[in-house]
VMD Tcl script that draws the C-alpha trace (Angstrom):
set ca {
  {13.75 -16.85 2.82}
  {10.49 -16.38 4.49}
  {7.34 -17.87 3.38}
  {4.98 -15.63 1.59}
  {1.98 -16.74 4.07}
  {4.93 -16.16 7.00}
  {5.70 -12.68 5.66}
  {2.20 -11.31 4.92}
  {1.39 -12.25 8.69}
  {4.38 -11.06 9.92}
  {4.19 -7.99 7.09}
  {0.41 -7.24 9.08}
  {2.19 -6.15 12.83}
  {5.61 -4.19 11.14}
  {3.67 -2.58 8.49}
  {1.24 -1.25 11.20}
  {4.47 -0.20 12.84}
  {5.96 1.41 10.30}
  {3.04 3.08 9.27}
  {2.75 4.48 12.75}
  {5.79 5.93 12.95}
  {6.13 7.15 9.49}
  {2.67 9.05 10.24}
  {4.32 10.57 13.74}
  {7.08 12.13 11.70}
  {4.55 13.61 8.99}
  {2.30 15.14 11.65}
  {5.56 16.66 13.40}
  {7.48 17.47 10.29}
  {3.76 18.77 9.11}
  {3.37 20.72 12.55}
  {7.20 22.49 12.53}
  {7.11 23.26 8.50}
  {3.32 24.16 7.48}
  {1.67 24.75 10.73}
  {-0.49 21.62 10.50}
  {0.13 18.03 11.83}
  {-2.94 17.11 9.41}
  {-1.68 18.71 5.91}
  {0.92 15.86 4.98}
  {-1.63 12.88 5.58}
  {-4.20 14.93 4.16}
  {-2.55 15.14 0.66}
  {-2.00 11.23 0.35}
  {-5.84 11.30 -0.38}
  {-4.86 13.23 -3.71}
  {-5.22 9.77 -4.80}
  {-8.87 10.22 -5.14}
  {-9.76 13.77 -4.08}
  {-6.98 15.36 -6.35}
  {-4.68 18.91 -5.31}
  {-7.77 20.07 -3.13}
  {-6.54 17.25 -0.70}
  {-2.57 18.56 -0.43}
  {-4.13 22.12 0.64}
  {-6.18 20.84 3.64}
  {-4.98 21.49 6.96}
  {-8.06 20.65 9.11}
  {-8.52 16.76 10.17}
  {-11.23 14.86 8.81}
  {-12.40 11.89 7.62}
  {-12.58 12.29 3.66}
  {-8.87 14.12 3.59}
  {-6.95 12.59 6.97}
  {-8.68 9.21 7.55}
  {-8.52 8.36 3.82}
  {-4.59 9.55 3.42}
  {-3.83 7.27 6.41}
  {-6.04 4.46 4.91}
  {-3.43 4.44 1.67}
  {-0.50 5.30 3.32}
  {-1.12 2.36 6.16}
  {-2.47 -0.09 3.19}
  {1.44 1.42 1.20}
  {3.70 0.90 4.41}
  {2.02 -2.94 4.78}
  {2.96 -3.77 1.03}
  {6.89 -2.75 1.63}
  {6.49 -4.27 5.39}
  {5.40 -7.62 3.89}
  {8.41 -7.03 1.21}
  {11.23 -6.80 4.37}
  {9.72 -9.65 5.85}
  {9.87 -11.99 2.71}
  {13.82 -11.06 2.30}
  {14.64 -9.99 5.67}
  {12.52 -12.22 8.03}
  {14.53 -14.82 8.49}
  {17.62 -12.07 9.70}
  {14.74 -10.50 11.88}
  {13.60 -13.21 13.61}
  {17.52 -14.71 14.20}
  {17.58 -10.72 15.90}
  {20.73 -10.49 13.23}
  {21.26 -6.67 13.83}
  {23.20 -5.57 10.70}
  {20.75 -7.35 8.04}
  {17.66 -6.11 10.15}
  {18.96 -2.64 9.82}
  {19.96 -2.87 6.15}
  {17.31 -4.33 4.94}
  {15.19 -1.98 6.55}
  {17.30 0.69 4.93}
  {16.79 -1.34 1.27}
  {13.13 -1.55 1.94}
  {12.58 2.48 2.89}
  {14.94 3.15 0.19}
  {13.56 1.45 -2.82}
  {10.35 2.56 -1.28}
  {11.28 5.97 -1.75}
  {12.76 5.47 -5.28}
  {9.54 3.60 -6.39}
  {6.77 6.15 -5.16}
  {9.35 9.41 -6.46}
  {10.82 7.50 -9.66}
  {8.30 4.76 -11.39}
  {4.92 5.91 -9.60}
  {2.93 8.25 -11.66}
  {2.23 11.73 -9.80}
  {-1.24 11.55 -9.42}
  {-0.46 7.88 -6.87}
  {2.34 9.05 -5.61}
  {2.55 9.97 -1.57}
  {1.23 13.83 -1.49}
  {2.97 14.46 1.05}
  {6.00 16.20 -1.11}
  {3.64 18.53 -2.02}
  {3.54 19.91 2.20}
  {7.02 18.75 3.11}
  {10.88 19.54 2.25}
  {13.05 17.41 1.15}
  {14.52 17.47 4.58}
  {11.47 15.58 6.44}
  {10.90 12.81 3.20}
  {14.35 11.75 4.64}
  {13.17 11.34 8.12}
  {9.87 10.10 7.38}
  {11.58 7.25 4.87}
  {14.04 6.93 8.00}
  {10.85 6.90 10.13}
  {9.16 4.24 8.34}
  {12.40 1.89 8.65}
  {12.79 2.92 11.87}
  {9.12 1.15 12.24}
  {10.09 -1.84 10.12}
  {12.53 -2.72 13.16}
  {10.53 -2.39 15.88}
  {8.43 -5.18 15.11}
  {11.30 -7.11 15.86}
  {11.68 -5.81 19.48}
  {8.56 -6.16 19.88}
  {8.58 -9.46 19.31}
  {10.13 -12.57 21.93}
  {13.77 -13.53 21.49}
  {13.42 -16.95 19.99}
  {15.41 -20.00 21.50}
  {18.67 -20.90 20.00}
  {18.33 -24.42 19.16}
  {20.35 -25.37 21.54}
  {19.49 -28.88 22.84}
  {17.62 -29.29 26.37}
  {20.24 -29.83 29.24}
  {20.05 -33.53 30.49}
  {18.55 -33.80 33.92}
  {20.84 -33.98 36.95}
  {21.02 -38.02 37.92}
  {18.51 -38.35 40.71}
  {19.50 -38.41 44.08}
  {17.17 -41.00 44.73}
  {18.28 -44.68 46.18}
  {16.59 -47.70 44.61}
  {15.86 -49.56 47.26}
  {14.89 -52.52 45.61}
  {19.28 -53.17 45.37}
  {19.50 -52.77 48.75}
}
mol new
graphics top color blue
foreach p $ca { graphics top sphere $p radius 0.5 }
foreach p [lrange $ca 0 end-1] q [lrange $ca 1 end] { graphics top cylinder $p $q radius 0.2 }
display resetview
């Protein structure tokens, strides 16, 4: 298992993935649904500006840049929770474990913020969006939690360093 310093530095760069691409499916699924790419960020700031937030559609600072403030700070905490059980599979590039435990890590996400999480912390964005686009901004933010992992250089195998050819040199001192 990874480290916990390992994982929260590692958590930093897929959690700003994730969050990224989780955001891109909330402005589209926002955009094709309610007519705003803005509305389903907006109403993460319900946190502290209560319901008004889940009815703006405009952009702005107190309603978008605070939603995406949470919701980035929210996609980091899960993000550094794949990389503590998954970072080891990540970093090997082990394919099936990558892409299961990013499927774990959206999916327990999702249970914990709909299930455990008290309304008025939960996302907001349910309040804009169908149950249709949670699913592929969940899948999104997995999605995200891989990337990192493309992003990153293939590490070396481990394989020990080929000897040197023998030299083609003559020693002329056995001459």
């Amino acid at each position: 298992m990874t480290s916990w310093g390992e994982a929260l530095r590692r958590g930093a760069l897929s959690g700003s993935i994730a969050s990224l691409t989780s955001t891109a499916a909330l402005a589209a699924c926002g955009e094709c649904e309610d007519g705003s790419p803005h509305a389903p960020t907006n109403a993460i700031s319900h946190w502290l500006w209560g319901d008004r937030a889940a009815r703006e559609d405009e952009p702005s600072l107190r309603y978008t840049g605070v939603g995406y403030a949470i919701h980035h700070a929210s996609a980091t905490f899960w993000a550094v929770l794949y990389e503590k059980w998954f970072g080891r599979s990540v970093e090997r590039r082990e394919l099936r474990t990558s892409v299961a435990g990013a499927a774990v890590v959206s999916g327990l996400a999702c249970l914990v913020d709909y299930t455990i999480t008290p309304p008025r912390l939960r996302p907001g964005y349910e309040k804009r969006l169908s149950a249709a686009s949670l699913c592929l901004v969940y899948a999104s933010f997995g999605a995200g939690l891989l990337l990192r992992s493309l992003a990153t250089p293939k590490p070396r195998s481990g394989a020990p360093a080929r000897a040197s050819p023998p030299s083609a040199r003559v020693d002329t001192m056995a001459i």
